[in-house]
C-alpha positions in Angstrom: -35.0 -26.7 -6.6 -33.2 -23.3 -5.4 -30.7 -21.7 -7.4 -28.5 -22.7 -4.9 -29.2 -26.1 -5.4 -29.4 -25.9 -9.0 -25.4 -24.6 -9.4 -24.4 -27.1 -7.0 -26.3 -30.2 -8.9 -24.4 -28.8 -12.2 -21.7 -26.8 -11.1 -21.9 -24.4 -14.5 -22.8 -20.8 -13.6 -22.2 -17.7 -14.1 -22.3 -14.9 -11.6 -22.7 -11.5 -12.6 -21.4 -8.2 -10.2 -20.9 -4.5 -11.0 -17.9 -4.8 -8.3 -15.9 -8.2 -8.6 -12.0 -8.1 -7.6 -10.4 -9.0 -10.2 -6.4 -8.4 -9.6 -5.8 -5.3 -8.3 -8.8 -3.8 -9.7 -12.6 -3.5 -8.9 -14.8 -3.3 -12.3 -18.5 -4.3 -13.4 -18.0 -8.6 -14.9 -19.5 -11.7 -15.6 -18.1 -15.0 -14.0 -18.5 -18.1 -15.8 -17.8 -21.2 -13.9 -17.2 -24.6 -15.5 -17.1 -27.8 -14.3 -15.2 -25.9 -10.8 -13.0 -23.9 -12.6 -13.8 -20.5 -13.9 -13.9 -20.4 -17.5 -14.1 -16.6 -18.2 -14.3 -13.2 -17.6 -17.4 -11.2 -19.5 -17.8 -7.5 -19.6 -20.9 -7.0 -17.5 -22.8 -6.1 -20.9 -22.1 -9.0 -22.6 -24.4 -12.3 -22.4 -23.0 -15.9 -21.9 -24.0 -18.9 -23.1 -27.8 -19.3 -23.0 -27.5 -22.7 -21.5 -25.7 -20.9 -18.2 -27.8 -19.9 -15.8 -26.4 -16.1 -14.5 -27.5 -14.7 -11.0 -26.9 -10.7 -10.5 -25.8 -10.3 -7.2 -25.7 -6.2 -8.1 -23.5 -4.5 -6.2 -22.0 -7.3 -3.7 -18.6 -7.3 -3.5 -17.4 -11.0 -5.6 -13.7 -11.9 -4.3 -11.7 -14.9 -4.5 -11.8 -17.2 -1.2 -9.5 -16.3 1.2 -6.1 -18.7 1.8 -5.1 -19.0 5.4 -1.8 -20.8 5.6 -1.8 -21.1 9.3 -4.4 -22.8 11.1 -3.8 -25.5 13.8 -6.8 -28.3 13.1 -5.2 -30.7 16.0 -6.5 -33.9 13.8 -5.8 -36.2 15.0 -5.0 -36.7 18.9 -6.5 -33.5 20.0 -9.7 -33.3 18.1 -11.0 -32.3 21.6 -9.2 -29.2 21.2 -10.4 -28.7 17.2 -10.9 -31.0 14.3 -11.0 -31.1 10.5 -15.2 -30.7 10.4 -15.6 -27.9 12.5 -12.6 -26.0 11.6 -13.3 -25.9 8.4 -17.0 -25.2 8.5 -15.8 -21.9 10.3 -13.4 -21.3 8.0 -16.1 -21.6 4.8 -18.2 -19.3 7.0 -15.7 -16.6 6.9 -15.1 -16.5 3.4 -11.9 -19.1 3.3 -11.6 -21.7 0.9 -8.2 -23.1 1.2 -6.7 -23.8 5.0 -2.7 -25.1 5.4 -3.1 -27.3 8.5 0.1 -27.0 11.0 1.9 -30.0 11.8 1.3 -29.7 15.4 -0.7 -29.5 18.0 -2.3 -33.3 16.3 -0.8 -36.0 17.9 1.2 -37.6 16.4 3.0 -34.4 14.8 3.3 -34.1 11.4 7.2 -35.0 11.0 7.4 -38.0 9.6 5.4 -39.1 6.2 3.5 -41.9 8.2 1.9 -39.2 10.6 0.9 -37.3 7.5 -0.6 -40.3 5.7 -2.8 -40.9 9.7 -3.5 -37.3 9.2 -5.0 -37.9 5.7 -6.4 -40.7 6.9 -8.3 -38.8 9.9 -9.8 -36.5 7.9 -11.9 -38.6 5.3 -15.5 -36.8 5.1 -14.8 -33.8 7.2 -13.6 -31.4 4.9 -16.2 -28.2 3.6 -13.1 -26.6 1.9 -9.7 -27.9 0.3 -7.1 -28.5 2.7 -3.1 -28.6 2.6 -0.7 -29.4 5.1 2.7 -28.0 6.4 5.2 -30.9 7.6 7.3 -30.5 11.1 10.9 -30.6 11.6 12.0 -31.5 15.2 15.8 -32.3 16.4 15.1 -36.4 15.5 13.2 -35.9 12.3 16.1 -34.5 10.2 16.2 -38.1 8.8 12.1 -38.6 8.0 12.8 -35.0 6.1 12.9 -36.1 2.3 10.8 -38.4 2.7 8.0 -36.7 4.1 8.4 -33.8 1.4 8.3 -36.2 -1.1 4.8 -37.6 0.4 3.4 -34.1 -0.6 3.4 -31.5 2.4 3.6 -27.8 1.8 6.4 -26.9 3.1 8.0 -27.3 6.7 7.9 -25.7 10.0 10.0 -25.4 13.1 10.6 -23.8 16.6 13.5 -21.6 17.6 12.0 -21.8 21.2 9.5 -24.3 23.0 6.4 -24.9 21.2 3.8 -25.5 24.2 3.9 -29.3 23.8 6.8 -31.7 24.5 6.3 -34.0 21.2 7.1 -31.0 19.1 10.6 -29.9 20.7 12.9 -26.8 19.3 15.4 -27.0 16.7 19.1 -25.6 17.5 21.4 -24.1 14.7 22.7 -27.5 13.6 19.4 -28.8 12.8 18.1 -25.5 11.3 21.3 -25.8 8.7 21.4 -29.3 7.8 17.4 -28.8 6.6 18.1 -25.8 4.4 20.0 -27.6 1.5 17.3 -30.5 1.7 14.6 -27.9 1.8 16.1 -25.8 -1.0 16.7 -29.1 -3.2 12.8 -29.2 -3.3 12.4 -25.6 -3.6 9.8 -25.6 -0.6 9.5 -23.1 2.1 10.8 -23.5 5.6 8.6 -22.0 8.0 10.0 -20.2 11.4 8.5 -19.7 14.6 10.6 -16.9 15.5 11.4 -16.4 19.6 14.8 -17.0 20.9 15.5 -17.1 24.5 19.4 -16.5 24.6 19.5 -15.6 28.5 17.4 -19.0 28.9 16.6 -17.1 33.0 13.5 -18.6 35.4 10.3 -17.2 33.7 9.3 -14.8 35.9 5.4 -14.9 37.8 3.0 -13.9 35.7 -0.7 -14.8 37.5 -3.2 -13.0 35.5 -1.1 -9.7 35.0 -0.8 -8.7 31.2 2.1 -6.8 31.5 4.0 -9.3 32.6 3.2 -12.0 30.3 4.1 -9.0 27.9 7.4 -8.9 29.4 8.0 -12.2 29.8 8.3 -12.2 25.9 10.0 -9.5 24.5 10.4 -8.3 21.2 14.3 -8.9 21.4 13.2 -13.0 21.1 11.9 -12.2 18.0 14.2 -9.7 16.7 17.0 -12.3 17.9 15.5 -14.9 16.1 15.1 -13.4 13.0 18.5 -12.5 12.7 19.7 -15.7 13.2 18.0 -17.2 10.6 19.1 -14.7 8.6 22.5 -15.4 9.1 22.1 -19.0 8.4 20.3 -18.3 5.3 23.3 -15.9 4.2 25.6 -18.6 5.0 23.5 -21.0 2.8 23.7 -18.8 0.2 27.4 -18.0 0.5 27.6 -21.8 0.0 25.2 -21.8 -3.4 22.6 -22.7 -1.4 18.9 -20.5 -2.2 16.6 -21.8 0.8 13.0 -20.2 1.2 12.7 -18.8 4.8 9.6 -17.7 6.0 8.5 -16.1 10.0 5.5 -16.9 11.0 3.2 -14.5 13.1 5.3 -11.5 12.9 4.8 -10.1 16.2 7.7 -7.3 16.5 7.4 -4.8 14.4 11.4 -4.0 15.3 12.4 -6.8 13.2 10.8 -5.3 9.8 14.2 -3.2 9.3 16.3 -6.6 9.6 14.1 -8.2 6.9 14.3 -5.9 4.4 17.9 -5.7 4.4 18.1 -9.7 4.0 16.0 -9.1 1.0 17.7 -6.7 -0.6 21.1 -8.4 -0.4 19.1 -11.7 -2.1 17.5 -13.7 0.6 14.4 -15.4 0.4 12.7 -14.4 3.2 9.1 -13.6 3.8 6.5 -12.6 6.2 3.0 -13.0 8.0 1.2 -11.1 10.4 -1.9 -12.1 12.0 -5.5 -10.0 12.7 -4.9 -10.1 16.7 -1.4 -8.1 16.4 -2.9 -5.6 13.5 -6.2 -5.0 15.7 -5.7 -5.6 18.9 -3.0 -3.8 21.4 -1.6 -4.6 24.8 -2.2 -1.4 26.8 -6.6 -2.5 26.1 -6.2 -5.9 27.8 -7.3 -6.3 30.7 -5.8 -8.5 33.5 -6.8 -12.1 33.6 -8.0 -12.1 30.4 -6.4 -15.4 29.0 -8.2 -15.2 25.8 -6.1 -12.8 24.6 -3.0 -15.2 25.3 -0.7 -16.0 22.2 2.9 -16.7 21.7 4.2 -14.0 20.6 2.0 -11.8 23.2 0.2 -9.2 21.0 2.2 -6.2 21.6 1.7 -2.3 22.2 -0.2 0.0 20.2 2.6 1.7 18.2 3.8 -1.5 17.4 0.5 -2.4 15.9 0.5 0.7 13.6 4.0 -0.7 12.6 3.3 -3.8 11.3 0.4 -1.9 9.5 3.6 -0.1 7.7 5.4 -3.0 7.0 2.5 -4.4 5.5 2.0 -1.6 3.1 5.9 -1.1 1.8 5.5 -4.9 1.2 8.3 -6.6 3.9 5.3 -8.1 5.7 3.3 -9.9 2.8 0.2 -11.8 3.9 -2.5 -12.0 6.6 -3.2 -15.3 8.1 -4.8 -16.3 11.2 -2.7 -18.5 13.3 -6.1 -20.1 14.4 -4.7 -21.7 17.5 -7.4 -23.1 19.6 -7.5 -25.3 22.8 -10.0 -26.5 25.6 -11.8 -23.7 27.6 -10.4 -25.6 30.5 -6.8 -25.1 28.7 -7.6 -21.5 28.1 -8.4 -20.7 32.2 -10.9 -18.7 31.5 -12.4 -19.1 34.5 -9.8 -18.5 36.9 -7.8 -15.4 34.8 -4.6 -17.6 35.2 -2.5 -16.1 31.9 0.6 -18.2 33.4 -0.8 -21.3 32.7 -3.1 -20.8 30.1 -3.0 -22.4 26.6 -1.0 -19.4 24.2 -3.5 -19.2 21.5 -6.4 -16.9 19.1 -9.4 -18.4 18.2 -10.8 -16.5 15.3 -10.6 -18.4 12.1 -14.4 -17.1 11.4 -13.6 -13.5 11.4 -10.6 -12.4 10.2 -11.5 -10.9 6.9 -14.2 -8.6 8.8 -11.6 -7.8 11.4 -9.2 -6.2 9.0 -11.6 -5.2 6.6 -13.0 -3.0 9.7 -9.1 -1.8 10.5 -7.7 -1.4 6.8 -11.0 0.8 5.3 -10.2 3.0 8.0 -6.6 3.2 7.0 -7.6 4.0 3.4 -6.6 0.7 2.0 -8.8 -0.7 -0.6 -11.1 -4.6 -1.4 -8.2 -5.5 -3.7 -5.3 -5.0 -1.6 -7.4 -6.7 0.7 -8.1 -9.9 -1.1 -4.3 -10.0 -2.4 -2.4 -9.7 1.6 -5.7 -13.4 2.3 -6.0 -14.6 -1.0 -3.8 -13.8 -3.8 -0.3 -13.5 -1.5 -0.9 -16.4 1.0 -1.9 -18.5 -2.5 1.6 -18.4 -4.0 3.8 -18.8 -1.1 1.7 -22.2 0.1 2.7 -22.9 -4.0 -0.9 -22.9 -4.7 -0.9 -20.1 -6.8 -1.8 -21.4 -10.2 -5.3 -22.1 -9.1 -6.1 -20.7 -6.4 -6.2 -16.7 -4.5 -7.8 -15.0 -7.9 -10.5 -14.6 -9.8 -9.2 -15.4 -13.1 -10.1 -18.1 -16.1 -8.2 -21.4 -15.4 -8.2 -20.9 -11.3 -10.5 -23.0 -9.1 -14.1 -21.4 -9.0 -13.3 -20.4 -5.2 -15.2 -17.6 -4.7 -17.2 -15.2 -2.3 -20.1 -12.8 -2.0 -19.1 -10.6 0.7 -21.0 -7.2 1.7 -18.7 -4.6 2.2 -20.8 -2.0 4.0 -22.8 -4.4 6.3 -21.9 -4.6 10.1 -22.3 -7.0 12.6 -21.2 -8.0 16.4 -19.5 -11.1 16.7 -21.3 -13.3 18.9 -20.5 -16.9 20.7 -23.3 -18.5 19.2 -22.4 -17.6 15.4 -19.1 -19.5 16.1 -18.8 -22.6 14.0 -15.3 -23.7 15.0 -15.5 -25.9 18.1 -15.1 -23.9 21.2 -17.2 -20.9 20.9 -14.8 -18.5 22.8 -12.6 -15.5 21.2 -11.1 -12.2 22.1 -13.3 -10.6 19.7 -16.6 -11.4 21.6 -19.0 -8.4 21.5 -16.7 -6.4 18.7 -18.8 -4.6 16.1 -17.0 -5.4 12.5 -18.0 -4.5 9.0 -18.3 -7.0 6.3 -20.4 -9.9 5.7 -19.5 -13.0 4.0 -23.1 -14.0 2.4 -22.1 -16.7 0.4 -18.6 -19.2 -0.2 -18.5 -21.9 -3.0 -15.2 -23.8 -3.1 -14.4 -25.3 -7.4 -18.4 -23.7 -7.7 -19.9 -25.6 -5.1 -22.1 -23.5 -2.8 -20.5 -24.8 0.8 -22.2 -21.5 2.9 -24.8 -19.0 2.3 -26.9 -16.7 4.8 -25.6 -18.3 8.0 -25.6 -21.8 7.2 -23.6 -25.1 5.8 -24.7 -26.4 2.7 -24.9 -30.1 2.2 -22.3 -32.2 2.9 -18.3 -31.5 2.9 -16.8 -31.5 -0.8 -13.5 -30.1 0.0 -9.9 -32.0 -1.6 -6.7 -32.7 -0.1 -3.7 -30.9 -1.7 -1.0 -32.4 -1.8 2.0 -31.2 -3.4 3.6 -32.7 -6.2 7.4 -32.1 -4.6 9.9 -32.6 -7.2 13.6 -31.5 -7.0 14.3 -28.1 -8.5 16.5 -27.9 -11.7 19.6 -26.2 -11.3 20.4 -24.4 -14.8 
């Protein structure tokens, strides 16, 4: 039996590296995993208990998995598109060990606690790493709300413009302030996908010209939208109201200024950005190149380097992927047709090599790293007890990644279902060797190990005590 074998048949281990992140540090430990948790942290001279079994890895990097809180599985409904087995077999390839499924672009959506409880129910078998789920809030779902917090989603999401598919329609101002206090009673985050159109003119032609998709989508729809919801969130609180606001995918770097201020006059607002807007720029894509499509467009390069500063004072928090795959026949890849094409990034696989490459070149370090995918992403999902540290008490979730290693990204390393992304033919840096999700070995050297072992997490929604 391997030793790979061996820690998954008794999940007791200990793993021993003279660089393991632990917080905000880097230092020389031991690991001991328990029965999936990790039980404690040894100086690297100190010996465990004979009966564990300790594997030097020397001087691999050992991190806590990554937690991506936005990736679109499309189970069930659209499973043609992606689906719980290959999504997260990608995902355990690059290092992640906790995914937040989206509650669209599955059909049904996820707005009502019955289309959760077919979405649980869709996913027995497939998952390779532990799994929670956002719920949807469309105009006619205002009354399924409680009730499908109270069957255990995440947190809730919704559109300020049109979300690509018809069964998942945009809320208005009435809708977005009736959920706050039903939100806030659980103490749950509502999540915003922040465009609005106020001039609501014909889209103009786009064809396969970049520039004018680019245009078609301006950072104003974002700014816009981000100051409305700040507004209503002001008026909640004005009323005694505390809701949890979140924007997904920040796109425009514009609207940083606007966040900050809501935050320092006491409004819970947050933000994620994504790997394609901090690596990628609009004035290096090429014409018909619809794999580079997403909504918001990835903007220019100055505005790249922005969110990069908003990311370092702390106004944008996290890094998530907004894994948002379709069909190759959806993405028109063929034909260059960026009018038509699906508005979405495949590249769950390779974010934490992507902006590993970009952040060691900005001087930021493995820690602050693993806190914007692991540690930060962890406590807004409310999953930060146990998971997004390496730490006694937290799930064994855990990585051995190779810092200085490079590779190219290729279509035939893809694991996720349609082997297609903008990042085709990229060099990167970092290698994840190994992932083990609660200690279990799940992928090491390029392969899946075994079968899937990952959990649903449901939250236990309760209503928040008012002192």
């Amino acid at each position: 039996m391997s030793d790979i074998e061996t820690m998954k048949a008794s999940n007791t281990f200990a793993l021993k590296s003279r660089r393991v992140i632990i917080g905000n540090t880097v230092r020389a430990a031991i690991v001991v995993v328990k029965n999936g948790e990790i039980s404690e942290l040894l100086d690297f001279s100190e010996t465990p208990d004979t009966r564990i079994e300790v594997e030097d890895i020397g001087d691999k990097v050992l991190a806590p998995g990554l937690v991506d809180t936005h990736v679109h599985i499309n189970e069930p409904g659209r499973t043609e598109w992606e689906g719980f087995n290959t999504a997260t077999q990608s995902a355990a390839a690059g290092g992640i060990t906790t995914v937040v499924d989206m509650p669209l672009n599955c059909t049904p959506v996820t707005t009502t606690a019955e289309a959760l409880q077919q979405k649980l129910d869709s996913l027995q078998g497939k998952l390779w790493i532990d799994c929670g789920f956002w719920g949807g809030l469309v105009p006619d779902s205002i009354g399924h709300l409680e009730a499908l917090i109270q069957a255990g989603v995440l947190g809730v999401k919704s559109f300020t413009i049109h979300s690509g598919i018809d069964d998942f329609p945009q809320v208005d101002e009435g809708h977005i302030r009736a959920a706050i206090p039903i939100l806030a009673k659980y103490n749950v985050p509502y999540l915003i996908h922040a465009e609005l159109d106020k001039e609501g003119k014909e889209p103009p032609d786009i064809g396969k010209c970049y520039q004018s998709f680019l245009r078609s989508r301006p950072r104003s729809w974002e700014n816009d939208a981000v100051e409305l919801i700040i507004t209503l969130a002001r008026e909640a609180k004005a009323n005694g109201v505390d809701g949890k606001f979140h924007i997904v995918h920040l796109s425009s770097a514009e609207a940083i200024p606007a966040i900050r201020r809501a935050r320092e006059q006491g409004i819970l607002l947050t933000a994620e950005s994504c790997p394609h807007y901090l690596t990628l720029f609009a004035e290096a894509i090429a014409d018909g190149k619809t794999v580079f499509k997403c909504c918001p467009p990835i903007r220019e390069d100055e505005n790249r380097h922005a969110l990069w500063q908003g990311l370092a004072d702390g106004i944008v928090e996290f890094i998530v992927s907004d894994h948002s795959p379709c069909t190759p026949q959806l993405k028109h890849i063929a034909s260059g047709d960026l009018e038509h094409a699906w508005g979405g990034i495949s590249s769950l696989q390779f974010g934490l090599s992507i902006i590993w490459s970009e952040a060691s070149q900005r001087g930021y370090s493995l820690p602050q790293i693993f806190d914007w995918m692991a540690t930060r992403p962890a406590i807004f999902a409310g999953l930060g007890d146990y998971k997004g540290k390496i730490a006694p008490g937290y799930d064994a979730d855990l990585l051995i990644f190779d810092d200085s290693a490079e590779y190219v990204i290729d279509a035939e390393m893809i694991k996720y279902r349609h082997k297609i992304t903008p990042y085709e033919g990229r060099r990167v840096s970092g290698v994840v060797e190994r992932t083990y999700v609660r200690g279990i070995p799940v992928y090491a050297e390029g392969m899946l190990l075994g079968t899937p072992v990952g959990h649903s997490l449901l939250a236990k929604n309760q209503i928040k005590s008012v002192a």
